[in-house]
N, C-alpha and C positions, 0 to 999 in steps of 0.2 A: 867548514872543511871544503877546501876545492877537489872538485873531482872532475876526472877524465873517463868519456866515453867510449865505449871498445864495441863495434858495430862490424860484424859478417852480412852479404848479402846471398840469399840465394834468390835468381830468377830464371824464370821459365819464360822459354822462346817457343813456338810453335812455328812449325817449318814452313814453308811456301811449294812443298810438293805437290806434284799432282795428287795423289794418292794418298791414303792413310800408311801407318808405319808399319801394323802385320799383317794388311788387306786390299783386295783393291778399289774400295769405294772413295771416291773423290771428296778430297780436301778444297772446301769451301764455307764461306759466312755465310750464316744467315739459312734462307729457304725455308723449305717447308718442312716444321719438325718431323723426324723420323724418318727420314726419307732416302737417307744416304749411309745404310745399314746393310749388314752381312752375316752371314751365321758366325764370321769370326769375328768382328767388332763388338755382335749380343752376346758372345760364349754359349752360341750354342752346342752340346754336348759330341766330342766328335770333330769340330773344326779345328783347324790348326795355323798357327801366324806362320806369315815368309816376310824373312827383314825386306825392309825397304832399300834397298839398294840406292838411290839416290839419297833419302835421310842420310845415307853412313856418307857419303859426299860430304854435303854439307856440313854437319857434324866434323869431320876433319876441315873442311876450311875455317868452321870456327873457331877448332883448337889449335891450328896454324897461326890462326889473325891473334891469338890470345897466348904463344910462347909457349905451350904445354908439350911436354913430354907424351910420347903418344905409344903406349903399350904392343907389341905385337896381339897381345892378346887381351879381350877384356870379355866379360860376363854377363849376360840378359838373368833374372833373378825377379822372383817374384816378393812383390811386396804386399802381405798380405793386409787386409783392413776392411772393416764392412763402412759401406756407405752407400746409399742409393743410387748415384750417379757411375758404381763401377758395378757391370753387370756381372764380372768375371768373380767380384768377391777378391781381386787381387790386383793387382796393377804391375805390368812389365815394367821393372825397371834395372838398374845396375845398382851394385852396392859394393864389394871391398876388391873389386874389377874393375873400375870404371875407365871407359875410352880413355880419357887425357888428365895428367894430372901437370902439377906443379908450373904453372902459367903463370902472368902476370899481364898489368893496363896501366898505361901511365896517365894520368890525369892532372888538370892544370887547377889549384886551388888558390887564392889571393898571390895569384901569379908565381905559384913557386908548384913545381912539378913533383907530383908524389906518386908511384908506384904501388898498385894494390895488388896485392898475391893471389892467384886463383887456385884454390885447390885442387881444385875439379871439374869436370866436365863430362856430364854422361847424359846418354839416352835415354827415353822412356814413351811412356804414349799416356796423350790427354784421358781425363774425363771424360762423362756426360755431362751435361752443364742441367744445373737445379734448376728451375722455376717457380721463384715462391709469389704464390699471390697474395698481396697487402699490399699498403699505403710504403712502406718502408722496400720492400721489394727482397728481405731479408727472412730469414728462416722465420726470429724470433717475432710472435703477431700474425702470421702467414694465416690462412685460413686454409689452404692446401698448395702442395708442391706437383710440380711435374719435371718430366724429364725428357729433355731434348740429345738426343743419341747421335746427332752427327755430327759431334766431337770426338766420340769416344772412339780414340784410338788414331787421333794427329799427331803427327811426329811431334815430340817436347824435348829441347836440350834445357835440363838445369844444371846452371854456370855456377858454381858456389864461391866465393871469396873466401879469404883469411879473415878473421878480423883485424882488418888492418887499416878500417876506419876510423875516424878520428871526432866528426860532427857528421849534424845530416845536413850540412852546405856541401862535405867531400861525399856525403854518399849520395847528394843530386847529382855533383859534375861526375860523378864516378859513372851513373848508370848512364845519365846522358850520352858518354863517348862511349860506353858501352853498346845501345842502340844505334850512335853514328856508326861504329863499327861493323854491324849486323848488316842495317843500309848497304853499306860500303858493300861487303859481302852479296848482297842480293840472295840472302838465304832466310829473311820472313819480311813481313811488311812491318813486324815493331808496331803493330795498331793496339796501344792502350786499353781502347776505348770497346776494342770489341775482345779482347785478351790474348791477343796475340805477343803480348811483352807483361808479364806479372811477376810482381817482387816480392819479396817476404826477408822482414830484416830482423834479425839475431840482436841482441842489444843490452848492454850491461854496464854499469859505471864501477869505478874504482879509486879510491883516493889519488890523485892526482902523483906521481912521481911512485909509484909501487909497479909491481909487475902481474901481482896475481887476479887473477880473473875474479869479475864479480858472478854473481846469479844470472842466468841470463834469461830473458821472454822475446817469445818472438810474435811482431805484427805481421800479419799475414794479409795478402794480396792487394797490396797499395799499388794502385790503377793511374797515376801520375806522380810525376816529378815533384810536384806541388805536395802531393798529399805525403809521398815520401818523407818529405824535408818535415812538414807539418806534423806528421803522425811520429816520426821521431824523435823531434823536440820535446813534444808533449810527452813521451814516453818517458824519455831521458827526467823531464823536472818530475816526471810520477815518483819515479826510483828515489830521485834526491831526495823528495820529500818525507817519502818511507823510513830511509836510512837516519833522516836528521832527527826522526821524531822519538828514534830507537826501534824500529819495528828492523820487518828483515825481507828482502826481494823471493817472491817465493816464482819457480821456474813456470811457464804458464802461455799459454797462446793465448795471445789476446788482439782487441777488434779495436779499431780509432774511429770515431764517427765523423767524418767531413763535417756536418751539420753542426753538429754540438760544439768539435774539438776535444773530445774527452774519452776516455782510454775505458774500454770494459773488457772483463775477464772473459772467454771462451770455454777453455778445458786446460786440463794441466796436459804440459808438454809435454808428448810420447817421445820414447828411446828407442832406437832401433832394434832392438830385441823383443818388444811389441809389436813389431810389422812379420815379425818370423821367418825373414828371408831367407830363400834358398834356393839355389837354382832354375830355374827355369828349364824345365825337364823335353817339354817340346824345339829347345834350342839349343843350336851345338855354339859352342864358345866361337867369338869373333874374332876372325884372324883379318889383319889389315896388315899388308905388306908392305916394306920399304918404299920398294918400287910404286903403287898406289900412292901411298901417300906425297912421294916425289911428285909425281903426275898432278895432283890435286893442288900442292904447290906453285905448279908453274902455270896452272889456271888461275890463280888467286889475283885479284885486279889490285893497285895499289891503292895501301890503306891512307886513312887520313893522318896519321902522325908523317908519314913516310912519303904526303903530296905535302903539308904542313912547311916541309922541311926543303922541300924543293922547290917550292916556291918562293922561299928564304934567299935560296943558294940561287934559282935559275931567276927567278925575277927580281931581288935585290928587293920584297916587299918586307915590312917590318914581321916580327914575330905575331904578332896582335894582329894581323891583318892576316896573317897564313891560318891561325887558327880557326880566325869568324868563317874565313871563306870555303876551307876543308870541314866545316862543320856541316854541311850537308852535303851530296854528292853532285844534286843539281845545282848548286849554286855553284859547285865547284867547275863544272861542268860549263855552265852562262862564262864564268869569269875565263876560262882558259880560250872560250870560243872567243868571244869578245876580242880579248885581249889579242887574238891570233890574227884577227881584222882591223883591229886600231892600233895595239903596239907601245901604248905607254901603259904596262900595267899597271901602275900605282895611281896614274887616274880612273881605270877603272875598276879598282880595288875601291877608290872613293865614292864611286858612284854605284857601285853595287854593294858595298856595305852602307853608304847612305839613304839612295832614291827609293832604289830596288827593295830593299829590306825595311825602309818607313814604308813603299808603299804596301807591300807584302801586309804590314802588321795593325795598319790602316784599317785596312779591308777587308780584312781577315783570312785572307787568300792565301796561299801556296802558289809554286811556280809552276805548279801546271794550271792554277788558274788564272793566271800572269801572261798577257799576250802580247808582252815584249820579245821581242828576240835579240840577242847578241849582234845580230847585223842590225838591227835599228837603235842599238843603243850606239853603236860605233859609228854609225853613219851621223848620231845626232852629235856626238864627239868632236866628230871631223866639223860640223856646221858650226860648233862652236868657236873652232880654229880658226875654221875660216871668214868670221864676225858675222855670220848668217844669221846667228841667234848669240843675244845674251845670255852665262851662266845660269842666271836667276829664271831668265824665262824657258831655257832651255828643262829646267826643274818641271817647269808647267808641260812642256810639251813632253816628257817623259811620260808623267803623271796619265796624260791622254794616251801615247802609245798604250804602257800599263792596261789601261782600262779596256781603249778598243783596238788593239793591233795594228792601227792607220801607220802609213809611212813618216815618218819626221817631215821631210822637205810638204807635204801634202796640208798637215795639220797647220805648220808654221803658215802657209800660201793663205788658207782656208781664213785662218783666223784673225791675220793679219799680225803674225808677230813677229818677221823680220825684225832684223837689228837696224835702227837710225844710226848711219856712221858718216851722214850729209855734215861736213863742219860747219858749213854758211846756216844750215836749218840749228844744228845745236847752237852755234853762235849767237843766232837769234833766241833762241831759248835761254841760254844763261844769263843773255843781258836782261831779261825778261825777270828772271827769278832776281836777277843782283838790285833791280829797280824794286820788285815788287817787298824784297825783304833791307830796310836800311838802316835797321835794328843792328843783323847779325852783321852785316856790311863794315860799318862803324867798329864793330868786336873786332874783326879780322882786320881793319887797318890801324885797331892799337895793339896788332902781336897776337892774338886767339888766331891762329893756321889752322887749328881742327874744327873751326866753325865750316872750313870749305866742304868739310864731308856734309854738313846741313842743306849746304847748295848742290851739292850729286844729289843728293835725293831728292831735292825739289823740282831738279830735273827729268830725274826717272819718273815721279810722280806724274807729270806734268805727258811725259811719254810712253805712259803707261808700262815703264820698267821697260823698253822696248831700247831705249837709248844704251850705244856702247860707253860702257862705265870707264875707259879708259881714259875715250878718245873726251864724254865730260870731262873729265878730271883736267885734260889740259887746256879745253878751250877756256874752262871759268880762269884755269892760273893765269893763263894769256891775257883775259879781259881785266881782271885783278892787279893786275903788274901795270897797266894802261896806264 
């Protein structure tokens, strides 16, 4: 039987404010555990939160950038739940209130554009963050746990989708433009790796061409794109396999082991009538007014579907080039500068989706560790123009700015890699190469004409790629024709 996969996401973003969400102890990685605590972040007996007034900022520009309807009124609500890492015994969060609802993300899949629903979007405040000691770094094995408390209580917007996924290739590009998004926004840094961006995916299969919902289990806190895609394939063939043998999907949280690839149970799935929500008795209902939200609005920088699309329209660049280069902010940023000093965007559309981004991926770098600049990319542009350097060597000399930020004209001097555009020097060179090869010579005066590209590069060779590839091309015809 074929079936189809039906995938919801929810992910948790943690804010880039200064401050925590009901306190004012500073929001920061890392340090020294315990350090950045308050009687209201520990619950202790007596303290009382005050919303974060910038949170509710950003928080609306997200539900702005994501199409949501946005409540005059929404609801703080505690979620009640024991676990070591919540010292309140409860967790602020929203539940049948929430900031924004009914959004959407357009996402590009095997080149065809699909639309993913958001349901929601609401506030809440982080954790403490566990510390388990063992080899595995995981609860289960631990030989004991600790707990680091300056998390607890960072701004957290969780974004929930529809299920309105399809595979986990739409739910990589989904989250993907989802964190360009955020970038865009300058409302977290989207860091994976230290949690600043964590997903948890809802997942069910259903006979293919039917409507009705299967069982569903959800993986929780997949920490890259990669593991995303990975952790829900593997989920998805679990189910099939279940289903095929006759057994039956039973609802379930469960854990994907990067290491293994293999799917283990957790706990069975709680229902929201086991967190026992109910208002949040220290907080008065949050009213966001038109007017605000207007204002938050006209802050809002422009997103990447909506530079995408102007860059379409104002530079005449293909679709496939508007999207690579609006896929980060700073690239997008290198290219417009660039561009606004050289003037042919679609050559440097080519060169910062080629040089730039091989050498980016090379080296393992990012563009802030990239010490190119847009005026030296355009300056080596123009060198090209003007036959100072060959395209190909021109490659090499990027390769070097990249590395050490030297000027173009400096590297090219330095190393000697001006372009030979002498015709009496290349002259002598092709007659050189046409003597020394009378093999391919012979080929090309019984009708083989693509043997002449064998002679351009025995010249480049010969000139250490330094030679202009044009002005070869016509001296060998010249001498050939003789």
């Amino acid at each position: 039987m074929e079936y189809e996969a039906v995938i919801g996401l929810e992910i948790h973003v943690e804010l880039s404010t200064r401050s925590k969400m009901f306190c004012g102890c500073r929001v920061e990685f890392g340090g020294e555990p315990n350090t950045r605590t308050c009687p209201v972040c520990l619950a202790h007996p007596g303290a009382l939160p005050v919303i974060n007034r910038q949170a509710i900022r950003y928080l609306c520009r997200i539900a702005l950038a994501l199409d949501c309807s946005i409540p005059e009124v929404s609801v703080f609500h505690r979620k009640n739940y024991f676990y070591p890492d919540l010292p309140k015994g409860y967790q602020i969060s929203q539940y049948d209130q929430p900031f924004a609802v009914d959004g959407g993300l357009e996402t590009v899949v095997d080149g065809e554009r699909v639309r993913i629903g958001i349901e929601r979007v609401h506030m809440e405040e982080d954790t403490a963050k566990n510390v388990h000691a063992g080899e595995s770094g995981r609860i289960a094995g631990s030989v004991y746990s600790l707990i680091d408390f300056n998390r607890s209580g960072t701004p957290l917007v969780e974004i929930v989708t529809r299920p309105d996924i399809r595979s986990p290739q739409m739910a990589r590009a989904f989250l993907n433009d989802l964190k360009n998004t955020l970038l865009y926004l300058d409302v977290s840094d989207c860091n994976m790796e230290e949690g600043s961006l964590r997903c948890d995916a809802n997942v069910s299969i259903r006979p293919a061409g039917t409507s009705e919902l299967g069982v569903k289990t959800e993986l929780k806190n997949m920490n890259s794109f990669r593991h995303l895609e990975k952790g829900l394939a593997q989920e998805i063939e679990r189910q099939k396999q279940i289903l095929e043998e006759g057994g039956r999907v039973v609802q379930q949280t469960v854990h994907f082991d990067v290491a293994t690839g293999t799917i283990s149970a957790l706990r069975s799935k709680e229902e929201a009538h086991d967190y026992r929500y109910f208002p949040e008795p220290d907080l008065l209902p949050l009213r966001i007014g038109a007017e605000t939200v207007e204002q938050v609005r006209q802050e809002m920088p422009e997103l990447p579907a909506v530079r995408a699309e102007r860059y379409v329209s104002e530079y005449g660049l293909p679709d496939y080039d508007a999207r690579v280069l609006t896929s980060d902010r700073q690239l997008a940023e290198f290219f417009e500068e660039c561009t606004g000093i050289y003037g042919d965007a679609k050559k440097v559309s080519n060169w910062v989706m080629g040089e730039l981004l091989a050498w980016l991926n090379e080296s393992g770098s990012d563009l802030e560790g990239c010490k190119a600049t847009p005026a030296a990319l355009a300056e080596l542009l123009g060198m090209v123009d003007g036959g100072e350097v060959n395209a190909n060597t021109a490659k090499e000399v990027f390769a070097e700015i990249c590395s050490t930020g030297a000027a173009p004209a400096e590297i090219v001097k330095e190393k000697g890699l001006g372009q030979i555009s002498d015709e009496s020097e290349l002259e002598q060179l092709a007659a050189a190469v046409l003597e020394e090869n009378p093999k391919q010579l012979e080929q090309y005066r019984a009708g083989k004409e693509k043997v002449i590209g064998f002679f351009v590069g025995q010249v480049m060779k010969k000139t250490g790629g330094r030679a202009n590839p044009k002005l070869v091309n016509q001296v060998l015809r010249k001498k050939l024709s003789e």
